[in-house]
N, C-alpha and C positions, 0 to 999 in steps of 0.2 A: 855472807854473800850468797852461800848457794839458798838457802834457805830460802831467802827473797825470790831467786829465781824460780825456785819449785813454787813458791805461792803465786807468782803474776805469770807463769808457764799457762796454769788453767784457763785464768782468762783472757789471756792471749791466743789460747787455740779454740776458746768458745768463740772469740770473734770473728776468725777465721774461720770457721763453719758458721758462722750466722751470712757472713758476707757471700761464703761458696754458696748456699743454698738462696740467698739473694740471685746474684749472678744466673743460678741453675735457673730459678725463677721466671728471670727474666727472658736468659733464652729459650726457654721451651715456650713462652708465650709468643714473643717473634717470631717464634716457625709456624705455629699456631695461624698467627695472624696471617704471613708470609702462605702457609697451604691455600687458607679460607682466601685471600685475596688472588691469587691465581685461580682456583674453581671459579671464581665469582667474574674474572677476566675469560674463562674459558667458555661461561656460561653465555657469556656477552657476545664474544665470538662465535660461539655456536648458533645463536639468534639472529644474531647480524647476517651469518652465512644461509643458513634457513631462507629468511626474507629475500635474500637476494636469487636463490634456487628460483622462490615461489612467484619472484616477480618475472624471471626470465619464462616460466611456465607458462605465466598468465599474458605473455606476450609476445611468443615463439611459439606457442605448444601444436600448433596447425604444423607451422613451418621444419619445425625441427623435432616432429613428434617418432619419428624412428630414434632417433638420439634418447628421447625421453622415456621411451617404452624401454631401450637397452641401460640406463639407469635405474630406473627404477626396479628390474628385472635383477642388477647385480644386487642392490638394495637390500631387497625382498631374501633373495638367494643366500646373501653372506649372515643377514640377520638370524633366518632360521637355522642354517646351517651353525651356526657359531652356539645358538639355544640347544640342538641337537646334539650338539658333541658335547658340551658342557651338560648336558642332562643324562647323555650317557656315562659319566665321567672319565672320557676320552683324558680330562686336561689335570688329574692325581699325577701321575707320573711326567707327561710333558707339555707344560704348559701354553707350549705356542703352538699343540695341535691343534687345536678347536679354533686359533687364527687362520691355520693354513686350509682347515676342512672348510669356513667359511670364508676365504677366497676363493677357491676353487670353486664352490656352491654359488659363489657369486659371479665367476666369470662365465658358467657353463648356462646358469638359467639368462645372463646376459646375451649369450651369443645366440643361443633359443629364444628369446625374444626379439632378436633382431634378425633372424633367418627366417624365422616362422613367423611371420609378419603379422598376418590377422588374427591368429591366436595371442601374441604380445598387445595387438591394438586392444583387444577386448578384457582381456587382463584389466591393463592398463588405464583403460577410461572409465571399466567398472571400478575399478580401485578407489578411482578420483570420484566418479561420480556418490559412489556410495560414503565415505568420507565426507565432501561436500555436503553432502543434504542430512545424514545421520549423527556425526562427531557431537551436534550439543544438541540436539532433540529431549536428550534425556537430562531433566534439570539435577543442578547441584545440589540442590536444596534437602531431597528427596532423601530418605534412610535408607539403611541396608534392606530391610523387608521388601520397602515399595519397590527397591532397585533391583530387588531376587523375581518380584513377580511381571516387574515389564523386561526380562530379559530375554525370552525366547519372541515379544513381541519385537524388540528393537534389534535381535538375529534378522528375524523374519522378514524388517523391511530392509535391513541392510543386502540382504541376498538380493530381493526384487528388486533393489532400484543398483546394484553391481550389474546383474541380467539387464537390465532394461539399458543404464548408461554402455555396455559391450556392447549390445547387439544392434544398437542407433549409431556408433560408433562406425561400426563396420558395414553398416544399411548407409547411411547421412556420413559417411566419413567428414569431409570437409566443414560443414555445419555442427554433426556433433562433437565436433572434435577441439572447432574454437570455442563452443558455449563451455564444456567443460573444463578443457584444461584454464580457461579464464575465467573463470568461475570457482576453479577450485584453487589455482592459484591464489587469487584475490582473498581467497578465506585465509590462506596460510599465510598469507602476506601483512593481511590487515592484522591476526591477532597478534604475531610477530612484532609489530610496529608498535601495538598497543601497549606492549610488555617492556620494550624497547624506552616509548615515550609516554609515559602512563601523564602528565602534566600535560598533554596537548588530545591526549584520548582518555579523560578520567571516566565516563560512561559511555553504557553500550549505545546510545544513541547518535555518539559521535565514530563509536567504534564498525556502526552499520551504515553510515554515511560513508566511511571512509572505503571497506567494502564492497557498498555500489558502485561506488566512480571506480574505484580499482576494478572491478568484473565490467564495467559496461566498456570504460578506456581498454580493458584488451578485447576485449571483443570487438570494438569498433578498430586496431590498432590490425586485427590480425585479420579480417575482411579486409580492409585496405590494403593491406600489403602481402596477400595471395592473392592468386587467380582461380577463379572456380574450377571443378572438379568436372572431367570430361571420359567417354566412357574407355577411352586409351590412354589416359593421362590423368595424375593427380598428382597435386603440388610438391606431396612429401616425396616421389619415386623421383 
């Protein structure tokens, strides 16, 4: 009897470890799946919210452009600040400094864009404008080489067309204010959408249709529904 035992023992506990590392198997692939399928929902949600920022831009951005300057301001603020303390390695020893160095970076360059008003407007519209007009100028297509030698080119006009969309900005407030932020909205919206609904925008042809109506419906949306700009008064004050 024992004999038996000690012979059918072995392959009783090789089965038992064939099954555990089955089992083991399969749940580290479940979580696997389980990580990858929340990123891939979060990534959705991150798009989806995007879009909706870009559409509110694209047809508020006159109205509600003090709001938009002190967003983009904390934005801007918490971004760097959070690259800064993580590059100084603020965040070896505590990890949620380089969170709290870039809150604070973001509420302070917020409240300075919103206090110091046409220095946040010009900021602000160069931001958009320059983005707007420069983000795909430079094709994909292009190698590393080509891409090393047009880069002090594609600095170059990004600087003059930031300068140009600030200082029209704060010269044409009202006017430049609804071309851009619906204009640039409408950029951020449409490829948003695209990425969102690649079946209903498979090319750029539909994707620059879509674009237009979105940039000219806020432009005409936010004309209509402000009043022009008077030398005591402007719509966003």
């Amino acid at each position: 009897m024992g004999s038996l035992l000690e012979t059918i023992k072995p392959l009783f506990m090789g089965d038992i470890g064939n099954v555990t590392e089955t089992i083991s198997g399969i749940t580290a692939g479940k979580i696997n799946d389980t990580v990858q399928t929340a990123e891939s929902v979060l990534a959705v949600i991150s798009r989806i919210g995007t879009v909706l920022l870009a559409l509110l831009l694209c047809f508020t951005g006159y109205r509600r452009v003090r709001q938009w300057v002190s967003f983009i301001a904390f934005v801007f603020g918490a971004v760097m600040g959070y690259r800064i303390a993580r590059s100084a390695g603020l965040g070896k020893d505590y990890w949620y400094l380089p969170l709290i160095i870039a809150l604070a970076a973001g509420i302070i360059l917020s409240l300075l864009g919103y206090r110091l008003f046409q220095l946040g407007l010009f900021v602000f519209c160069g931001a958009v404008a320059s983005w707007a007009v420069t983000a795909h100028v430079l094709p994909e297509s292009l190698t590393g080489a080509q891409q090393g030698s047009l880069y002090y080119v594609m600095i170059g006009i990004q600087v003059i067309v930031f300068a140009v969309g600030g200082v029209l900005a704060v010269r044409y407030a009202r006017t430049a204010i609804i071309f851009i932020s619906a204009i640039g909205g409408a950029r951020v919206a449409s490829a948003g959408l695209a990425e969102l609904m690649p079946k209903y925008f498979p090319d750029s042809s539909r994707q620059l249709m879509l674009f237009a109506g979105l940039a000219l419906l806020g432009i005409l949306i936010q004309f209509l529904t402000t009043k022009p700009d008077t030398k005591r008064h402007r719509s966003y004050e």
